[in-house]
C-alpha positions as CSV (number, residue, x, y, z in Angstrom):
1,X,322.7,192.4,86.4
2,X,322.0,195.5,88.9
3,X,325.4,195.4,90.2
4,X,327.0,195.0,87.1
5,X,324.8,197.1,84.3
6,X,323.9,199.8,86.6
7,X,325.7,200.4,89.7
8,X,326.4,204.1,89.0
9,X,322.5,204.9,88.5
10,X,322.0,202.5,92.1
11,X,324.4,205.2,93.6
12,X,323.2,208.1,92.1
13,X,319.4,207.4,93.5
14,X,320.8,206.8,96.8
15,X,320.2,202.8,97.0
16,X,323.7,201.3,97.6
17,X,322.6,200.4,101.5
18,X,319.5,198.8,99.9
19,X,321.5,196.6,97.7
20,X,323.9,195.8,100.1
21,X,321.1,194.5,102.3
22,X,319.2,193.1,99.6
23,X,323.0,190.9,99.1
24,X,323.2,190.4,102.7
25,X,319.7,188.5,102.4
26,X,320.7,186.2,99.5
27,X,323.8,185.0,101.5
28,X,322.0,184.3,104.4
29,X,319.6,181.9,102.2
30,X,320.5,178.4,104.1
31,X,318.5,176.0,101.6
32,X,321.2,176.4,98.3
33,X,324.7,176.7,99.5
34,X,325.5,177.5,95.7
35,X,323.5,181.1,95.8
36,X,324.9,182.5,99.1
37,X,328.3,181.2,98.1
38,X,327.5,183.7,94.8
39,X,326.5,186.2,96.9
40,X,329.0,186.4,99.5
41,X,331.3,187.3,96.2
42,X,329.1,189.8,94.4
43,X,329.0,191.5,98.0
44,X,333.0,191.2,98.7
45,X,333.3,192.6,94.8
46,X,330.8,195.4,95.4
47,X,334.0,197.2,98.0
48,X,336.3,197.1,94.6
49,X,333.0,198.8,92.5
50,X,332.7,201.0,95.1
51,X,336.1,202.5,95.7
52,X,336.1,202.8,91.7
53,X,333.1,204.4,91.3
54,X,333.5,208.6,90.7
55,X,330.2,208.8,92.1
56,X,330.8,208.0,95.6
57,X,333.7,210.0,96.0
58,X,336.8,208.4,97.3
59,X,338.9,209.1,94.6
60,X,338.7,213.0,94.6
61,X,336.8,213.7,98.3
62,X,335.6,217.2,98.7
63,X,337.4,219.7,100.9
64,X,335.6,219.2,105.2
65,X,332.9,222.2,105.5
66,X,331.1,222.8,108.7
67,X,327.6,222.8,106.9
68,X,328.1,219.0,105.1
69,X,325.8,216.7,107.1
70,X,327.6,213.7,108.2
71,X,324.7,211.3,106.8
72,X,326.9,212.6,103.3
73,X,330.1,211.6,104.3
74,X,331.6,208.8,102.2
75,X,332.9,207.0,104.8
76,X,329.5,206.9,106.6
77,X,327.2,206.1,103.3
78,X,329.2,203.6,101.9
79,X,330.9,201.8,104.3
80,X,328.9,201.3,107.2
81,X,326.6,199.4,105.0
82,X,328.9,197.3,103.6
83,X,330.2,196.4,107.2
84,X,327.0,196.0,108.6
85,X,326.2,193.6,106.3
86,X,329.0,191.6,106.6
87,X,328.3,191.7,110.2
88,X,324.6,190.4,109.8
89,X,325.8,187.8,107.4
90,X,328.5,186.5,110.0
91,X,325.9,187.0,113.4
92,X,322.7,185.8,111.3
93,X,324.0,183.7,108.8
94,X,323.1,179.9,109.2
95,X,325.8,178.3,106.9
96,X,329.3,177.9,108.2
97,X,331.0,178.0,104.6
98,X,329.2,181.2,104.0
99,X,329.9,182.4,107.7
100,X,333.3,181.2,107.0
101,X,334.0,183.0,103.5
């Protein structure tokens, strides 16, 4: 419901490397199959939600400055969580179906 009510307010606060990580953990659940199968596609469907989303700036990126910090890039904020969690899912993950997927 997060991901799909309020995504833009999860962005806006700064949180989307908290949900992605918060994700990562329910895919990595090794008791119920069913959950982490669930998980593993709210967390592949959360790179279509994100490249949509005006608020994290892929669609119009602004102009390089000297004084942007790089924790602000998009590239950096966005995408490094979403790959590190795939990473920790694949490295930590106990399933093989879920490793798998």
């Amino acid at each position: 419901m997060v991901n799909r009510d309020h995504f833009s307010s999860v962005i806006h606060h700064g949180s989307f490397a908290d949900l992605t990580v918060c994700v990562a953990d329910f895919c990595k659940v090794s008791k119920f199959q069913r959950i982490s199968l669930v998980a593993i596609s709210m967390l592949r469907e959360l790179v279509s939600q994100m490249l949509k989303c005006p608020e994290c700036g892929f669609e119009n990126p602004p102009p390089r400055q000297e004084n942007i910090l790089k924790a602000d890039d998009p590239m950096i904020r966005y995408w490094f969580p979403m790959l590190f969690s795939f990473v920790d899912i694949i490295l930590n993950g106990e399933d093989l179906e879920v490793r798998r997927v």
